[in-house]
C-alpha positions as CSV (number, residue, x, y, z in Angstrom):
1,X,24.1,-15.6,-11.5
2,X,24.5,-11.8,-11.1
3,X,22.5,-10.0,-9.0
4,X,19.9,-7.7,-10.5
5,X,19.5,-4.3,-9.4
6,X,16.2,-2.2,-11.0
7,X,16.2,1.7,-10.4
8,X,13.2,2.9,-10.3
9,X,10.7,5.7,-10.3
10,X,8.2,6.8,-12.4
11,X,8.3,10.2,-11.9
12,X,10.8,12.0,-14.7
13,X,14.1,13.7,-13.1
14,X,14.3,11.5,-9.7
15,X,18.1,10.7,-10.8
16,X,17.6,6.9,-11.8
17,X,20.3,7.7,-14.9
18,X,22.5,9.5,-13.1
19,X,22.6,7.4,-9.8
20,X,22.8,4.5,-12.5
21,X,26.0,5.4,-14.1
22,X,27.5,6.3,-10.7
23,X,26.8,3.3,-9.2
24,X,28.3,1.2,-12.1
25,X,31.5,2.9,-12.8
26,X,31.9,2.5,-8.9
27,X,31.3,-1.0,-8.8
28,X,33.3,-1.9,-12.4
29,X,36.1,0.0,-10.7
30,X,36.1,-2.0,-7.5
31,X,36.5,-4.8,-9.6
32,X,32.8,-6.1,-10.1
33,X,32.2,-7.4,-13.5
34,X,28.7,-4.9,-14.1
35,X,26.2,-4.8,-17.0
36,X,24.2,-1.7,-17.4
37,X,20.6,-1.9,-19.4
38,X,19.4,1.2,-20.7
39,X,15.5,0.4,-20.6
40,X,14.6,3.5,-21.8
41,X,14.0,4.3,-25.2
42,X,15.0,8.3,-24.4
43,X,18.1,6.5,-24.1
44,X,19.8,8.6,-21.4
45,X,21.9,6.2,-19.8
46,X,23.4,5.7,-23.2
47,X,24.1,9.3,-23.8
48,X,25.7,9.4,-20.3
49,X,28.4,6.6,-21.5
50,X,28.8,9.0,-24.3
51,X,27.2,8.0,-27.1
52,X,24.6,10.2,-28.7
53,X,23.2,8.9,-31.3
54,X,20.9,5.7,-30.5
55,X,20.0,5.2,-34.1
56,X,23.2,3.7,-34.6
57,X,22.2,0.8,-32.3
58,X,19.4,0.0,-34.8
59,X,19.5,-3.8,-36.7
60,X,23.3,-4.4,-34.8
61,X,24.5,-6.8,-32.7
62,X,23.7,-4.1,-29.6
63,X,20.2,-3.7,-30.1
64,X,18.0,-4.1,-27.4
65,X,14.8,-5.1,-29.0
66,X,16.6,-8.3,-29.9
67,X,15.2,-9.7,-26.9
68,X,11.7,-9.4,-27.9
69,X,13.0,-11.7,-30.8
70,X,14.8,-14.3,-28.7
71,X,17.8,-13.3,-30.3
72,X,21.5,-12.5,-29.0
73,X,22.6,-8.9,-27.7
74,X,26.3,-8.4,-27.9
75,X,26.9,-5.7,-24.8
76,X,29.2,-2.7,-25.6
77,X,32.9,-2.8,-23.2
78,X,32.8,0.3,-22.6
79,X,35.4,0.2,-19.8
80,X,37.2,-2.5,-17.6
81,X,34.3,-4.4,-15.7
82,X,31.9,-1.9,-17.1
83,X,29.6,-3.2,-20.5
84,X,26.2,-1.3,-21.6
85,X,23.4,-2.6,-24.1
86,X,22.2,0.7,-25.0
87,X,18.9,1.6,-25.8
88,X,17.1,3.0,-29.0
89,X,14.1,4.7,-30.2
90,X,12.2,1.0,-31.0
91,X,12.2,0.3,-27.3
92,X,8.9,2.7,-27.4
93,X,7.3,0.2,-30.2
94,X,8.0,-2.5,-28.5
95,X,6.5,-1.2,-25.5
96,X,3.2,-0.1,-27.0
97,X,2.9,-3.2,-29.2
98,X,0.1,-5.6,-28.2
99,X,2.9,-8.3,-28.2
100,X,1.7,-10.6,-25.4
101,X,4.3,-11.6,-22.1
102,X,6.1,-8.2,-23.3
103,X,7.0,-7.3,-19.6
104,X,8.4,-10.7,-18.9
105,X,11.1,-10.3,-21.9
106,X,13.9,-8.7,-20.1
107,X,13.5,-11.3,-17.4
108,X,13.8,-14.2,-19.7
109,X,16.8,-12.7,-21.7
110,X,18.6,-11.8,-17.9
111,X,17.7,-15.0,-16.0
112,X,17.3,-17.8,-19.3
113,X,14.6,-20.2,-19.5
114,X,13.4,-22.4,-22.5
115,X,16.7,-24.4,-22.9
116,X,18.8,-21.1,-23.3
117,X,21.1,-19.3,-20.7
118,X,20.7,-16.1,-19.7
119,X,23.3,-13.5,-19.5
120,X,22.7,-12.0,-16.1
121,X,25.7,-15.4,-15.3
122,X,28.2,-13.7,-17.1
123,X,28.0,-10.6,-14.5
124,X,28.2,-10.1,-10.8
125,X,26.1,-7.0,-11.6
126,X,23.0,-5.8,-12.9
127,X,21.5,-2.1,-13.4
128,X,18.3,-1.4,-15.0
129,X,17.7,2.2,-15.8
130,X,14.1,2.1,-16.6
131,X,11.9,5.2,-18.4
132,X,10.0,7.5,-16.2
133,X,6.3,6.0,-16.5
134,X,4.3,2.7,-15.0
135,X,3.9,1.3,-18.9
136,X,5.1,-2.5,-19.9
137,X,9.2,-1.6,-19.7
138,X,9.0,-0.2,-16.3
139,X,6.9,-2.8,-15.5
140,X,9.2,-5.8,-17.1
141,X,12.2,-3.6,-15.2
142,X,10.6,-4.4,-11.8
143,X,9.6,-8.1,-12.9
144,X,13.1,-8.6,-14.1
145,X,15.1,-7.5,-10.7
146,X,16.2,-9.0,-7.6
147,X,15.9,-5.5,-6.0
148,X,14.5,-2.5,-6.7
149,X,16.4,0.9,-6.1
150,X,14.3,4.1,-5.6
151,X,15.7,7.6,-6.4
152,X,13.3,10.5,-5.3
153,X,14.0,14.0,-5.2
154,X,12.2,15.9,-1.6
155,X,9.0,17.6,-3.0
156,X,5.7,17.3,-2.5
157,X,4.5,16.5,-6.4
158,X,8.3,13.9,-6.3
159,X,7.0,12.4,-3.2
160,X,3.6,12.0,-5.1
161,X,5.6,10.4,-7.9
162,X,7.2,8.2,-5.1
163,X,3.9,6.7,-3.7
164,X,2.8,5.7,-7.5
165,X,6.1,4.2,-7.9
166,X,5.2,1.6,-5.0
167,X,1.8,1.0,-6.0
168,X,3.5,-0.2,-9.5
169,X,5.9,-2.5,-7.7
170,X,3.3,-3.9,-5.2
171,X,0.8,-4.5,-8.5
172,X,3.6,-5.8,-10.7
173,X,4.2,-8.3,-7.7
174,X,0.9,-9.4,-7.6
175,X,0.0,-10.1,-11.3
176,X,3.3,-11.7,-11.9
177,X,4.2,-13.2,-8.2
178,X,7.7,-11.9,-8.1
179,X,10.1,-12.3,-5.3
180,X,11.9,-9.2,-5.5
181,X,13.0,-7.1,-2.3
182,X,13.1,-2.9,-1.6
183,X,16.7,-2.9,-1.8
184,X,16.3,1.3,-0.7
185,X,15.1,4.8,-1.6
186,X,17.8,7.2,-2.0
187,X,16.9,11.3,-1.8
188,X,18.7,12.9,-4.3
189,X,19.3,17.0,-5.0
190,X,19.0,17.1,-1.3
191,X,20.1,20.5,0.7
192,X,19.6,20.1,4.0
193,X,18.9,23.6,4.8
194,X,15.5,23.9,3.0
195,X,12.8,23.4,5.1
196,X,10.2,21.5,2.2
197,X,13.2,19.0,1.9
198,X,13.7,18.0,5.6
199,X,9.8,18.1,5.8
200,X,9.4,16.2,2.7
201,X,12.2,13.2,4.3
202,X,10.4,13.1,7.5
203,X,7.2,12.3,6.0
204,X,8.4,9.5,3.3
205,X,10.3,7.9,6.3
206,X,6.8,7.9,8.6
207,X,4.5,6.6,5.1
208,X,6.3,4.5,2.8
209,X,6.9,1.7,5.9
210,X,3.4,2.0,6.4
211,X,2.3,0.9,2.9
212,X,4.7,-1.8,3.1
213,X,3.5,-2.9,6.2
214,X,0.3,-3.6,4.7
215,X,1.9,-5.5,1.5
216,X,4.1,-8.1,3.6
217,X,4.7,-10.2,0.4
218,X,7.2,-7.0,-0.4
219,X,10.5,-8.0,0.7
220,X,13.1,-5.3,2.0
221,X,17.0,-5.9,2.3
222,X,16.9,-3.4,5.2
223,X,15.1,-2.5,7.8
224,X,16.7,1.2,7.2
225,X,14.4,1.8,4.4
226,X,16.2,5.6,3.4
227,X,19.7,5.5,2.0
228,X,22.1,8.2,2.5
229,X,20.7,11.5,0.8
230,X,22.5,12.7,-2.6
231,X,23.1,16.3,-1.9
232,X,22.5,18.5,-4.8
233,X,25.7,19.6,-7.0
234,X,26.4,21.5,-10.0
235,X,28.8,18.7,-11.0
236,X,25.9,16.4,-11.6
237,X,24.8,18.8,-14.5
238,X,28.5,19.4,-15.6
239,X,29.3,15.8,-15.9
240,X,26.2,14.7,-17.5
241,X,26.7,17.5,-20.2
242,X,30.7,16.2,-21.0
243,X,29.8,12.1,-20.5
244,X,32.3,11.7,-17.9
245,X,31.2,9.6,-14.9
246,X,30.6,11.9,-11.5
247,X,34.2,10.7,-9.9
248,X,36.3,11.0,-13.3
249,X,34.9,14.6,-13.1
250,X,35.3,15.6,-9.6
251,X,38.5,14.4,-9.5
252,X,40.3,16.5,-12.9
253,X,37.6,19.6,-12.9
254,X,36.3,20.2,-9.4
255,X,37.2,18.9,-6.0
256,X,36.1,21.1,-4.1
257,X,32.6,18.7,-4.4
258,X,34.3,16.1,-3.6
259,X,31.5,15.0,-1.2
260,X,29.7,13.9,-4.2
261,X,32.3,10.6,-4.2
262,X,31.9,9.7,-0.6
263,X,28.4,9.9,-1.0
264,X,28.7,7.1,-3.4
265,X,31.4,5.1,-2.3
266,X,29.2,5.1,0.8
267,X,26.0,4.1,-1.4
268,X,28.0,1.2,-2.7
269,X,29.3,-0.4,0.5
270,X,25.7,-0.2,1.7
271,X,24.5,-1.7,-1.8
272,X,27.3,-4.7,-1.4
273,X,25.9,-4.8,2.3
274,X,22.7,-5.2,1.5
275,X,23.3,-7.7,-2.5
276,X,26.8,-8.7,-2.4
277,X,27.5,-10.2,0.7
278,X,24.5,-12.4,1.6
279,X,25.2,-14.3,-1.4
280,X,28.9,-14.6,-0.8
281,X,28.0,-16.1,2.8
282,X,25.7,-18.5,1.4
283,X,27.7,-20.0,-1.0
């Protein structure tokens, strides 16, 4: 079964979309077979692969809120090794509905139970990208990974953001006993010459392994807790706004930020470090 990977934070603009797509294209093109889950019913995952009109997913084969049915959900190929189930505007229904076991949904339909197999087997490769708030599809993101990814940008209010974030993971552990591991905190839009953002590091790097400490039941793939920062480019923007992936971008329109694609290619052999190749040496 493929391994699956939740990103995220409930603070809005951390980068969980954009790190998601990254990440994804990356792996699909190093020959992964991934499945992206856009968990988010502002659907901007699903605008990112270029398709901007989520109402069009509504009542098909690629609608997400199938699951909450028990019913099939055809992904969309939207490259080689790379498929999407996009999201839509009745993602936010579901969410709010008094439907009981709502957060346990995207587990079921991932993993399988109840006689039916799930199709996180059909992927090496799992991204959630989940909505920026602690409600019931954040919540069934972080019940339904293996590991949990954390985007934060370097201020104060983010680094507020960050600390919620945790205390939703830690809580969602507890209510529904998950075995899930920190797979890593990534600081995004990071320059290195402001002061608040070097500050900002230092102090996440001193307090987030303390509130693990004190929640040992919370697994971590790493003892290196911080990922390699994200620095901040205007190619993120520019890419986003033509629904191009970061490296297809950098490498036609503007390689002089071509730091942006080692930066990743270096994220991904730390994420196949870390996911990837335990499994392969267990088998």
């Amino acid at each position: 079964m493929g391994k699956i990977i939740g990103v995220v934070n409930q603070k809005g603009g951390a980068g969980k979309s954009s790190i998601t797509n990254a990440l994804s294209h990356e792996f699909a093109r190093r020959g992964y077979r991934v499945l992206v889950v856009d968990y988010d019913p502002q659907g901007t995952q699903t605008m990112l692969f270029g398709f901007n009109k989520l109402s069009q997913f509504i009542d098909t084969e690629h609608d997400i809120t199938n699951i909450f049915n028990n019913e099939d959900i055809n992904p969309i190929n939207v490259k080689e090794n790379l498929y999407l189930i996009p999201a839509n505007q009745s993602l936010r229904e579901e969410a709010e509905s008094g439907r009981m076991g709502k957060e346990l949904v995207l587990s079921n339909f991932l993993r399988g139970g109840f006689g039916k197999k799930g199709i996180a087997e059909e992927f090496d490769l799992i991204f959630i990208d989940s909505p920026a708030d602690s409600g019931a599809l954040t919540v069934g993101t972080i019940a339904a990974s293996d590991y949990i990814l954390i985007p934060t940008r370097l201020t104060f209010v983010d680094s507020t953001g960050l600390v919620g974030t945790l205390q939703t993971i830690i809580q969602a552990v507890i209510t529904f006993r998950l075995e899930l591991s920190i797979l890593g905190f990534i600081p995004v839009a990071y320059k290195s010459r402001l002061k608040e953002h070097n500050d900002v590091l230092s102090s996440l790097k001193q307090t987030i392994p303390q509130i693990l400490e004190k929640h040992s039941f919370i697994k971590k793939a790493s003892d290196e807790l911080f990922l390699e920062p994200i620095r901040d480019r205007i190619a993120w923007a520019e890419a986003a706004a033509k629904r191009v992936s970061i490296r297809e971008y950098i490498e036609k329109e503007k390689r002089a930020q071509k730091d942006i694609i080692f930066s990743i290619e270096n994220l991904t052999d730390e994420i196949t470090r870390r996911v990837l190749l335990p499994a392969e040496i267990n088998v």
